[in-house]
TORPA-4810 file (N, C-alpha, C, O; in nm, 3 decimals):
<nodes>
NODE_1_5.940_3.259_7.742_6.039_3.267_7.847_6.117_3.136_7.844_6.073_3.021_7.848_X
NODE_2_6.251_3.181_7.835_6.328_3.017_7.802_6.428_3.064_7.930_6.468_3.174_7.967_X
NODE_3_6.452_2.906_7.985_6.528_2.892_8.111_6.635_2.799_8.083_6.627_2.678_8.064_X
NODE_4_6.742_2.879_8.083_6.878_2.808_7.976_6.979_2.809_8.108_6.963_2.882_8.206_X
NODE_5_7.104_2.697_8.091_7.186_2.674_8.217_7.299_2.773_8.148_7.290_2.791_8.026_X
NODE_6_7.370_2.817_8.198_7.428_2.967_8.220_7.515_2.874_8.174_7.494_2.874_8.052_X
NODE_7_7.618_2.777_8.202_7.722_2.697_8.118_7.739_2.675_7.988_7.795_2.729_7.892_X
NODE_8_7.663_2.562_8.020_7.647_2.524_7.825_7.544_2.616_7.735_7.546_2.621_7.612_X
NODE_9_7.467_2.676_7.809_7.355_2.749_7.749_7.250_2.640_7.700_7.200_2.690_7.600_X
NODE_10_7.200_2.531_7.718_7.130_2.462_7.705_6.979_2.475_7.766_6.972_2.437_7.883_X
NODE_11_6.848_2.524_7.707_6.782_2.518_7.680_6.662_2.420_7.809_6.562_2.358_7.773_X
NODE_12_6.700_2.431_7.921_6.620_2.343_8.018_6.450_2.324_7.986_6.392_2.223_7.948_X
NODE_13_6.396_2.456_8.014_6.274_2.496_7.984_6.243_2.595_7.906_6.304_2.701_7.913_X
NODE_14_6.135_2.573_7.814_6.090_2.728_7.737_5.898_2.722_7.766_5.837_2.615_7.767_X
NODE_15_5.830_2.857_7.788_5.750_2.862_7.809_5.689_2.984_7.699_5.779_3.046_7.642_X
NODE_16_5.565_3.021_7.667_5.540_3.095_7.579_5.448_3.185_7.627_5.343_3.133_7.663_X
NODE_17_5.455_3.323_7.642_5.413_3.392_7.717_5.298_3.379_7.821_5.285_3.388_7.943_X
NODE_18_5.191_3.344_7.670_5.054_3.333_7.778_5.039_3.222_7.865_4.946_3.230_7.945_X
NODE_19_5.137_3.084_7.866_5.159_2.978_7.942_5.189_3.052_8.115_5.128_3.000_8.209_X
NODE_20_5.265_3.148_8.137_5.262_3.225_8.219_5.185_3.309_8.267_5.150_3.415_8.214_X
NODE_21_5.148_3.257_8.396_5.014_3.306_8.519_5.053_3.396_8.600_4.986_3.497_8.617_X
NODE_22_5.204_3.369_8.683_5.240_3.458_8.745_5.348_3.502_8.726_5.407_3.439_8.637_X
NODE_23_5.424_3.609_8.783_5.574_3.644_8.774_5.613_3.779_8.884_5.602_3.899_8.862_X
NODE_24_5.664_3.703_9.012_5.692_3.840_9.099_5.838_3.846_9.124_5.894_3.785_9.033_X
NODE_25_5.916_3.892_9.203_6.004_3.935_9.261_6.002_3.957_9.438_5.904_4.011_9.489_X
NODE_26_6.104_3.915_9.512_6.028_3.954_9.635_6.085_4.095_9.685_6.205_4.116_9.703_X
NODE_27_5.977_4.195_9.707_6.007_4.300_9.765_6.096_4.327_9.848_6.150_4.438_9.845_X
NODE_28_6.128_4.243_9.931_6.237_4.263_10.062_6.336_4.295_9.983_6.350_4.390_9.905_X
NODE_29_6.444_4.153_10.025_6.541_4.192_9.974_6.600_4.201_9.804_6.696_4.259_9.754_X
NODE_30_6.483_4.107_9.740_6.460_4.173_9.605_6.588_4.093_9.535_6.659_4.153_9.454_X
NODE_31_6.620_3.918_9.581_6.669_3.816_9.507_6.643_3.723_9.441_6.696_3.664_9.347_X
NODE_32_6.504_3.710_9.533_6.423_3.589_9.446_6.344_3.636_9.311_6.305_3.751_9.294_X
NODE_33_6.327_3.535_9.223_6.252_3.585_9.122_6.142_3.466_9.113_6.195_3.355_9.125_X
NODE_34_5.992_3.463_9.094_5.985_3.325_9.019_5.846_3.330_8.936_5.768_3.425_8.941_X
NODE_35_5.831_3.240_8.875_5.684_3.228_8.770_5.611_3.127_8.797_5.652_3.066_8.895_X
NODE_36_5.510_3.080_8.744_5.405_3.008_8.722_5.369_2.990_8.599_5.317_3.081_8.535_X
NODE_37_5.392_2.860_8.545_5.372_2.843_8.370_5.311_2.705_8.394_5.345_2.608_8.463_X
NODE_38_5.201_2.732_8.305_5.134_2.585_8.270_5.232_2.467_8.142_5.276_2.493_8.030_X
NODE_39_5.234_2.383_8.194_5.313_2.303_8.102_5.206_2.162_8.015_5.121_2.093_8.072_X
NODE_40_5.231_2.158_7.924_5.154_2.074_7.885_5.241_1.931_7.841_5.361_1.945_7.814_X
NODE_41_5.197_1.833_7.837_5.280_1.747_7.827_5.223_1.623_7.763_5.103_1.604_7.785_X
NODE_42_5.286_1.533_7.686_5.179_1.431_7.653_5.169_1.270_7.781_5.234_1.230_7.878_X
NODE_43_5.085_1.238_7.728_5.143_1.143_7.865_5.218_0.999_7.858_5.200_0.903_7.934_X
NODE_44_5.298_1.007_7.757_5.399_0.931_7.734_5.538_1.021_7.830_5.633_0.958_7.877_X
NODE_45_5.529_1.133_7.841_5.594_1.245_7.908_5.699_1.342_7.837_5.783_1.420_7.885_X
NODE_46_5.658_1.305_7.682_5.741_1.394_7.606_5.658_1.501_7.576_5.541_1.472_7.601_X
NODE_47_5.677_1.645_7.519_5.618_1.736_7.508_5.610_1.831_7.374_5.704_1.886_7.317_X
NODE_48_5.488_1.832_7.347_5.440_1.794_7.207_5.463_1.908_7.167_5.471_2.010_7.235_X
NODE_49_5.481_1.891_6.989_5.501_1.952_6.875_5.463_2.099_6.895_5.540_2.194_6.880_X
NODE_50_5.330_2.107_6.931_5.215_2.251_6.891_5.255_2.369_7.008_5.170_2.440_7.063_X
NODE_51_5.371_2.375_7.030_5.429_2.482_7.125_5.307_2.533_7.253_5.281_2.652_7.272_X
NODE_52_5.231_2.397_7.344_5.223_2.454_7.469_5.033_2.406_7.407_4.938_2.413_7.484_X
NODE_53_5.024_2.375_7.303_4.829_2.357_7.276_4.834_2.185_7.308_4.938_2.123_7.330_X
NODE_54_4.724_2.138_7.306_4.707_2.001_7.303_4.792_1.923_7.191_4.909_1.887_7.182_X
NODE_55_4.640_1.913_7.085_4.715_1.815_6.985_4.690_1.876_6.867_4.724_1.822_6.762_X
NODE_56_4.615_2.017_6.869_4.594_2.111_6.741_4.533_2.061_6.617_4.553_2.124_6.513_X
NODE_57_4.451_1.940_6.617_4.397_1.949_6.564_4.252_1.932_6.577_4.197_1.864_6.490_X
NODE_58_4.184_1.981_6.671_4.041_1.976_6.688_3.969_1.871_6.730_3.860_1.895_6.782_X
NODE_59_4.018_1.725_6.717_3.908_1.646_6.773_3.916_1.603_6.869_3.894_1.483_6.883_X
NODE_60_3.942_1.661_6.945_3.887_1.641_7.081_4.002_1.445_7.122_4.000_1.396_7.234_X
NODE_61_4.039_1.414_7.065_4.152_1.274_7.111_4.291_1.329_7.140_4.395_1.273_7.106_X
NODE_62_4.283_1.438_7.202_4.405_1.489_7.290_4.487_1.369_7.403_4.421_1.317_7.494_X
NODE_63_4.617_1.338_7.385_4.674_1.250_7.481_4.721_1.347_7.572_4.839_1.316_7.583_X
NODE_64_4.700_1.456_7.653_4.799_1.560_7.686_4.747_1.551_7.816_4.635_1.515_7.850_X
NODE_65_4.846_1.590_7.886_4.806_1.624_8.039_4.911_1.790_8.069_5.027_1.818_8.037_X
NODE_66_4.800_1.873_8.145_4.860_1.997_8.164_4.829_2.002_8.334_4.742_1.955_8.407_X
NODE_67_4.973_2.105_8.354_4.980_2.082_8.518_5.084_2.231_8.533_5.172_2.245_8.449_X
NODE_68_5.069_2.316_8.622_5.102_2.465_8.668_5.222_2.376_8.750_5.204_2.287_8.833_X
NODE_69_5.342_2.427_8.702_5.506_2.439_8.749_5.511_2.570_8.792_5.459_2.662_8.729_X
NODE_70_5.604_2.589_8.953_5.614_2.702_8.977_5.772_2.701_8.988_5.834_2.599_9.016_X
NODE_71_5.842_2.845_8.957_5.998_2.801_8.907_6.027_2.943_9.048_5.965_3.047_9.072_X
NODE_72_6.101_2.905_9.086_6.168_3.000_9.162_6.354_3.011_9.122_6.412_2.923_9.059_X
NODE_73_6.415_3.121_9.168_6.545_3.164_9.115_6.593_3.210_9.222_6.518_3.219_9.319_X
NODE_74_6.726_3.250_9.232_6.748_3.349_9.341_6.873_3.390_9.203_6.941_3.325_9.124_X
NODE_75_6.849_3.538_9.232_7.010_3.625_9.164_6.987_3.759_9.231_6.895_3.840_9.219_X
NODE_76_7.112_3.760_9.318_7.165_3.919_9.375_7.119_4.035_9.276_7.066_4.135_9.326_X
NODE_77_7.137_4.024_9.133_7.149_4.161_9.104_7.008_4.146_8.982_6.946_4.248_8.954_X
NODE_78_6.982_4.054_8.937_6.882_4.071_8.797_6.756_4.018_8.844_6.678_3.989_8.754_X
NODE_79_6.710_3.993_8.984_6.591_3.908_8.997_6.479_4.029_8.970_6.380_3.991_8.908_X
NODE_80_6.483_4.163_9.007_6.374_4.272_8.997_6.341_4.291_8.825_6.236_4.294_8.761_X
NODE_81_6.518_4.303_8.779_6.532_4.311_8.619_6.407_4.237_8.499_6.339_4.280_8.406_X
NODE_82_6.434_4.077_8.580_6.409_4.013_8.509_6.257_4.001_8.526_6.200_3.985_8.418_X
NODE_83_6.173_4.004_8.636_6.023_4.071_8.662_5.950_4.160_8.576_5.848_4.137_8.511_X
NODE_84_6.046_4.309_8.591_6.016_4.396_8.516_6.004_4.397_8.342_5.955_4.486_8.272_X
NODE_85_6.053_4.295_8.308_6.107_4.279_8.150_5.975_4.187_8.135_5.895_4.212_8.045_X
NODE_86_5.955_4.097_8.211_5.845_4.003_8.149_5.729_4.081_8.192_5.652_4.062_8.098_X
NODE_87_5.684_4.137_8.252_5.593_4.232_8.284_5.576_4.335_8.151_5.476_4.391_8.107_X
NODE_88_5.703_4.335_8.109_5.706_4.446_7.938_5.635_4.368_7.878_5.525_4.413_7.847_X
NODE_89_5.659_4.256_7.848_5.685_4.167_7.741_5.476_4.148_7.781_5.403_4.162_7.683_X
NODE_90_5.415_4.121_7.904_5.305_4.118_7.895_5.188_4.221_7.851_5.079_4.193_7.801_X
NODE_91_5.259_4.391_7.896_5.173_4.482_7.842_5.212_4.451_7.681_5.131_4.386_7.615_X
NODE_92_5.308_4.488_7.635_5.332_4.463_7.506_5.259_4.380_7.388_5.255_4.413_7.269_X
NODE_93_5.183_4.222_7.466_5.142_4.128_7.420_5.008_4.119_7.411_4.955_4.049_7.325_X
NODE_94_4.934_4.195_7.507_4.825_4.198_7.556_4.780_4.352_7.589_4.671_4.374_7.641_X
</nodes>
């Protein structure tokens, strides 16, 4: 799941499926959208190579620190859309 600015199209956040815990929509009026993705990070605060793992290679001298970001959205017309699609994308995967 990549979270790109609608302007430049630039690339803010990307998350990789199973990094994602939650993903609803709110029933009411059905604008908000939002997720829950674990982010991993090193703790210099740049964010490492191995797309979302520690340090991939097994011994256990991981510099990484991981911490659950919760992203909320609001859009009038695609917030249910965009629920339903990653919800595909999870039966699909799993």
């Amino acid at each position: 799941v990549a979270i790109q600015e609608p302007r430049t199209h630039k690339i803010l956040h990307q998350f990789p499926l199973y990094n994602i815990s939650y993903c609803a929509d709110e029933k009411g009026v059905k604008k908000f959208f939002s997720f829950i993705a674990k982010s991993v990070k090193t703790r210099d605060g740049s964010d490492p190579a191995t797309n979302g793992h520690a340090n991939g290679n097994g011994d256990g001298n991981s510099k990484t620190e991981e911490s659950h970001e919760c992203f909320v959205f609001i859009s009038n017309k695609l917030a249910s859309d965009i629920t339903l699609t990653i919800g595909q994308a999870f039966d699909l995967a799993y």
